[in-house]
N, C-alpha and C positions, 0 to 999 in steps of 0.2 A: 199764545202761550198760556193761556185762562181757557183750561176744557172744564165743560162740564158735567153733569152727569155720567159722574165715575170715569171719567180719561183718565190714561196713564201717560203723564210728562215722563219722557224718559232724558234722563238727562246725559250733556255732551261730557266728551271722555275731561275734556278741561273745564267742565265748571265744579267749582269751589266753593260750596254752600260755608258759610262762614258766619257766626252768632257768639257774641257773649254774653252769658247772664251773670248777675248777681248772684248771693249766699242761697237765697230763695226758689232760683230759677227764673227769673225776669227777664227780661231781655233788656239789657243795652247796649249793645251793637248787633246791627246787621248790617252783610255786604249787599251789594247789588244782584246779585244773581239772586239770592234768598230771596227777597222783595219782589223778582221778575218768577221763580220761579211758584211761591207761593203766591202769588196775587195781592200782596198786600203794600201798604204806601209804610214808608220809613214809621212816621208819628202813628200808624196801627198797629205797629209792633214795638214799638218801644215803650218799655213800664210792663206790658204782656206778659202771663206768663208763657212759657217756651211752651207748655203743652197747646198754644192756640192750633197749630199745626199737628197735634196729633189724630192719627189715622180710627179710626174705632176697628178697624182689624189689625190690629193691634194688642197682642196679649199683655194683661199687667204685669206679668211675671218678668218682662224683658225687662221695664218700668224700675220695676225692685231689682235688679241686674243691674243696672246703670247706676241708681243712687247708694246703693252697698259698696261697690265699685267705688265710686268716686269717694263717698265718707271713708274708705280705710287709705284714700290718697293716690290709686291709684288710676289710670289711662282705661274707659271703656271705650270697646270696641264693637260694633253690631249694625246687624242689617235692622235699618230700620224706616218702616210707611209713611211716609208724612202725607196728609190732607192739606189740599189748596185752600184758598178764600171761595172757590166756585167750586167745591166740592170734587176737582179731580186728585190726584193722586200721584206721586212719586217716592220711590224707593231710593234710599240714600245706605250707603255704606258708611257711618258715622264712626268718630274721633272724639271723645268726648275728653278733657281735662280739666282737672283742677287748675286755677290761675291762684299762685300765692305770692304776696308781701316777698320781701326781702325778710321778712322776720318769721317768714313761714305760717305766717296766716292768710286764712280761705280770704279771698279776695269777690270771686263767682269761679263760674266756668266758662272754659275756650271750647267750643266747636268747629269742628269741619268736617264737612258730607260730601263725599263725590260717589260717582256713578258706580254702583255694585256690579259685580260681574251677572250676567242673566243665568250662570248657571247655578251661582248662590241664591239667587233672589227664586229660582224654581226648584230647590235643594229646600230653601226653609220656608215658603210658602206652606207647603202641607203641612209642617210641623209647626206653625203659628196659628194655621185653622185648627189643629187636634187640642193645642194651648186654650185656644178659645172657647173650642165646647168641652174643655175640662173645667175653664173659668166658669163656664155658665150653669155646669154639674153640682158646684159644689156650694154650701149654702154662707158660709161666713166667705170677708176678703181675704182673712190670712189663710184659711182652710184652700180656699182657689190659687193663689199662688204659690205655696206649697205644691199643691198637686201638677200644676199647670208649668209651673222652676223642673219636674221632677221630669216631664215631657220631654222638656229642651234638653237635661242631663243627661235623660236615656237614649235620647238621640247621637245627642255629641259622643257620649263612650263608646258607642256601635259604631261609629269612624273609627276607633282606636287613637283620638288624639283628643286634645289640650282646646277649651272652646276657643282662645284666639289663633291656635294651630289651624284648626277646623274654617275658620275667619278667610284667613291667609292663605290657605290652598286653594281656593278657587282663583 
């Protein structure tokens, strides 16, 4: 279950990657598949933050997608690389939420990742590598994810739908 040198863990139709972090993005909780699928022990991931598993083909722009999202309160949704502990790889189709108080304060956040469809994950492949060498074009971080946000938008409009529409149809 620990490939390395860039393996693709493809994951089963019922596994449930499941993680909550703190206000910060920490982790405190993981389930068990998370821990089998990224290669790591409970106490290496907890206190972490959640980027330990991020994939470096991985555009920023998605990054600022997910935290805009979630600061105005609401549910992201995306395809997204996660990196193992042994450097392989898996693609998750991710849930991201706000977890709040009863009094409506941020508490962290709730995750759950299951298996993306393969025609999504070869749908936005190309358009995550173009993201990338936009990112690496441009010379400021805010200058790169602007241009790099602008990729994935002119993408998704040329479907004619809504980016969780877009999501959801495969």
């Amino acid at each position: 279950m620990h490939p390395s040198n860039h393996q693709e863990i493809v994951l089963e139709e019922d596994d449930f990657i499941v993680s909550k972090t703190d206000p910060k993005g920490k982790i405190t909780y993981c389930n068990r598949i998370f821990m089998k699928i990224a290669g790591y022990r409970e106490e290496e991931l907890l206190g972490q933050p959640h980027n330990i598993i991020r994939h470096p083909d991985m555009p920023r722009a998605v990054f600022r997608l997910l935290w805009k999202t979630l600061q105005q309160g609401d549910e992201f949704i995306g395809l997204v690389k996660n990196r193992t502990r042994s450097d392989g790889f898996y693609w998750t189709f991710a849930n991201v939420t706000p977890s709040l108080d009863s009094g409506g304060n941020l508490l962290g956040y709730y995750s759950v990742r299951r298996k993306p469809s393969r025609s999504l994950t070869d749908t936005l492949q190309p358009v995550y590598r173009q993201m990338l060498e936009t990112e690496a074009r441009q010379s400021g971080a805010r200058q790169a994810m602007d241009a790099s946000s602008q990729v994935l938008m002119d993408f998704i409009q040329q479907t004619g739908k809504e980016y969780d529409e877009f999501l959801f149809s495969f």
